[in-house]
C-alpha positions as CSV (number, residue, x, y, z in Angstrom):
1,X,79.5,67.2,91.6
2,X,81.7,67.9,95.0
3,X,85.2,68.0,94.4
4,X,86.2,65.0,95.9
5,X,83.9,63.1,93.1
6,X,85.4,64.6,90.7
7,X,89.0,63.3,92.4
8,X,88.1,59.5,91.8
9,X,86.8,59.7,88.2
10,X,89.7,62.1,87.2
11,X,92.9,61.7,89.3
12,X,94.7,64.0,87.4
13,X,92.5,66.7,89.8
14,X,94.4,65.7,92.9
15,X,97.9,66.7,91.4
16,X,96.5,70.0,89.9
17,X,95.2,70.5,93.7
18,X,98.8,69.7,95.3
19,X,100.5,71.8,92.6
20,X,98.4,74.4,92.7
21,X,99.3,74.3,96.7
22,X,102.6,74.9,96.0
23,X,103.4,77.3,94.0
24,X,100.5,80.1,95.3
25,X,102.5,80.8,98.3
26,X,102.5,84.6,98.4
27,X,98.6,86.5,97.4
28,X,99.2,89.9,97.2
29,X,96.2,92.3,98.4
30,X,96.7,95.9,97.7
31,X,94.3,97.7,99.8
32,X,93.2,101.5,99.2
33,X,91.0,101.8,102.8
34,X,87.2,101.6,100.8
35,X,84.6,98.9,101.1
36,X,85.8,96.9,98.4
37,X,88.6,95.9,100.3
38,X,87.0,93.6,102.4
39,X,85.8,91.4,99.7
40,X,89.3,91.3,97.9
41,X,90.6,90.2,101.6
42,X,88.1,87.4,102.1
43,X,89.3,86.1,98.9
44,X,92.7,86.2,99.5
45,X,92.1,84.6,102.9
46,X,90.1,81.8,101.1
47,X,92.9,81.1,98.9
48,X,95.7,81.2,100.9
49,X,93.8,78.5,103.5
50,X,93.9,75.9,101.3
51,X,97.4,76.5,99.6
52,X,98.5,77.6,103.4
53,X,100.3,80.6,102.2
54,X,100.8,84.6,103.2
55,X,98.3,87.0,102.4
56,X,100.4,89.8,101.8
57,X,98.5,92.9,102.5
58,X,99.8,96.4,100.9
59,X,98.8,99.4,100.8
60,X,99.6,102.1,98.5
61,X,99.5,105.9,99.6
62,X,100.2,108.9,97.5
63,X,102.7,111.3,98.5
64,X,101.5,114.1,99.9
65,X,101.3,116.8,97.9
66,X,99.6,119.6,96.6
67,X,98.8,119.9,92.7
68,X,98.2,123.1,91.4
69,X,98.8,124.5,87.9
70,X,101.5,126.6,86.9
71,X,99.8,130.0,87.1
72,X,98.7,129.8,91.1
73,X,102.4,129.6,91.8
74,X,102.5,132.6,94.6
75,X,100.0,130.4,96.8
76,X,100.9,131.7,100.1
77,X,102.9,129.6,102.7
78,X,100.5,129.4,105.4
79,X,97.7,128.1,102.5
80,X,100.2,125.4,101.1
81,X,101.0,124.2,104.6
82,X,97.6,123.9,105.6
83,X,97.0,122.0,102.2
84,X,99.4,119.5,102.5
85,X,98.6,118.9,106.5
86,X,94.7,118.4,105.1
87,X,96.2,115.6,102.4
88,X,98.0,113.9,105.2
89,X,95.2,113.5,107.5
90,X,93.3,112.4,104.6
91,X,95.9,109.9,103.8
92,X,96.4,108.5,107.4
93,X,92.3,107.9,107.6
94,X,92.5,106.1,104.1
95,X,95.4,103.7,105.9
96,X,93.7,103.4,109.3
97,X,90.7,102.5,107.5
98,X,92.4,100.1,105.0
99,X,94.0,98.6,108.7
100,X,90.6,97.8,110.4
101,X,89.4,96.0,107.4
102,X,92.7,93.8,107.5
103,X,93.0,93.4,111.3
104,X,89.1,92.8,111.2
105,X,89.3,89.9,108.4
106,X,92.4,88.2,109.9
107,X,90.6,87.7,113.1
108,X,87.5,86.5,111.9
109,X,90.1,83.9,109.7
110,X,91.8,83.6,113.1
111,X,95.1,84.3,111.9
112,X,97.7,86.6,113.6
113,X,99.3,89.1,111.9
114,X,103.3,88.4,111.3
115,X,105.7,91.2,111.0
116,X,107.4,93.3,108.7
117,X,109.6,91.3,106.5
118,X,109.5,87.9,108.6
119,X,109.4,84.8,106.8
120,X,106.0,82.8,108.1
121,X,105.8,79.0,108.8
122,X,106.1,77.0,105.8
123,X,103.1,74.6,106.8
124,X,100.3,77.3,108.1
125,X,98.7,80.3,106.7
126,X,99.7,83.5,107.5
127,X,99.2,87.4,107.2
128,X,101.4,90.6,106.8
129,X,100.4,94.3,106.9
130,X,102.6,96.7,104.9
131,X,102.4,100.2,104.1
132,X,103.9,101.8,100.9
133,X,104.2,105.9,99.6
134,X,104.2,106.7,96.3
135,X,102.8,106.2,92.8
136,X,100.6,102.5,92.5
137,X,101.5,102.6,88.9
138,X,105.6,102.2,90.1
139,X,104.6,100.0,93.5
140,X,101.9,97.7,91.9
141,X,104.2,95.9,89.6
142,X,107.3,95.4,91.7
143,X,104.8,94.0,94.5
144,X,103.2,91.7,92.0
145,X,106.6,90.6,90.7
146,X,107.3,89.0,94.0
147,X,103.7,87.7,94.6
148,X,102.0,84.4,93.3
149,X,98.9,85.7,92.9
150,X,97.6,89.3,93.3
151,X,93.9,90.0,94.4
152,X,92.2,93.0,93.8
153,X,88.6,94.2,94.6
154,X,87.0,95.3,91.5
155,X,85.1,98.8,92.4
156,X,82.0,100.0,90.4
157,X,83.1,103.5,90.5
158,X,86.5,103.3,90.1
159,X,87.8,105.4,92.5
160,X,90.2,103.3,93.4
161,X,93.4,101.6,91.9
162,X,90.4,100.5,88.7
163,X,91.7,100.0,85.3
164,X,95.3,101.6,85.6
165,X,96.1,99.5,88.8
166,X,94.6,95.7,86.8
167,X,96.6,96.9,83.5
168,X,99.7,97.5,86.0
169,X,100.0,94.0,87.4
170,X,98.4,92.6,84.5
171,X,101.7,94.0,82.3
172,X,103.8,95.6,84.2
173,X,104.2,91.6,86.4
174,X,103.0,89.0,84.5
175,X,101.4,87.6,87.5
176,X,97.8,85.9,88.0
177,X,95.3,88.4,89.3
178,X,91.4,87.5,90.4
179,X,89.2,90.1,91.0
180,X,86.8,89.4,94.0
């Protein structure tokens, strides 16, 4: 039965819709630059049209460094330099890609990308980019704090932000999340 139906026989529907408009102003997409992110967009986009709110794109880099146990302490200079330059580059293709999918999805959704921290139009949907270094475990849950809703791609091989990153908005905010 269409939705519409459904609004005649039970009018109670129509305020859950307005409501529901309301108060899911902000959906908060954190992004890790791998194909799943393009279906966690989508949704995001889908329900932020119909509440006209800000899809708040975000994504979460580590910091660059170079782990190595305690007894490989004398790794040369040159080596550890060379490291850490690799685990940049590696880092700035994981946001780049992350970026395409965004800019990608916001066109097709034919929305324009707003700015930093600007405040968007209270009566039209919108979309920010953002970038964040440092640990998803400390970022996730201060991000979903301020969110309405945060939508995250569930990925089969967990590569990703996976069970830690859910169980870190799920407690660490309180918020609603829906995996696409």
């Amino acid at each position: 039965m269409p939705l519409h139906a459904l609004k005649s026989e039970w009018p109670v529907l129509g305020k859950w819709e307005n409501w529901i408009k309301q108060i899911m102003k902000r959906v908060l997409v954190p992004l890790t630059g791998h194909s799943p992110d393009r279906r966690a967009l989508v949704t995001a986009f889908q329900v932020s049209e119909r509440c006209r709110g800000l899809v708040d794109a975000l994504c979460i880099t580590p910091h660059a460094e170079v782990h190595t146990p305690t007894e490989s302490t004398s790794i040369p200079s040159a080596l550890l330099t060379q490291l850490r330059r690799i685990a940049s580059e590696e880092q700035a293709r994981v946001v780049a890609s992350a970026r395409q999918v965004f800019e990608e999805v916001c066109q097709r959704h034919g929305r324009v990308a707003i700015g930093g921290a600007a405040v968007p139009s209270s009566d039209q949907a919108s979309c920010r980019w953002r970038e964040e270094t440092g640990s998803a475990d400390d970022i996730l849950p201060e991000e979903a704090r301020l969110a309405d809703l945060v939508v995250m791609a569930q990925d089969e091989t967990a590569r990703d932000l996976g069970a830690p990153g859910i169980e870190a908005v799920l407690f660490g905010s309180g918020r609603a999340l829906l995996l696409a």
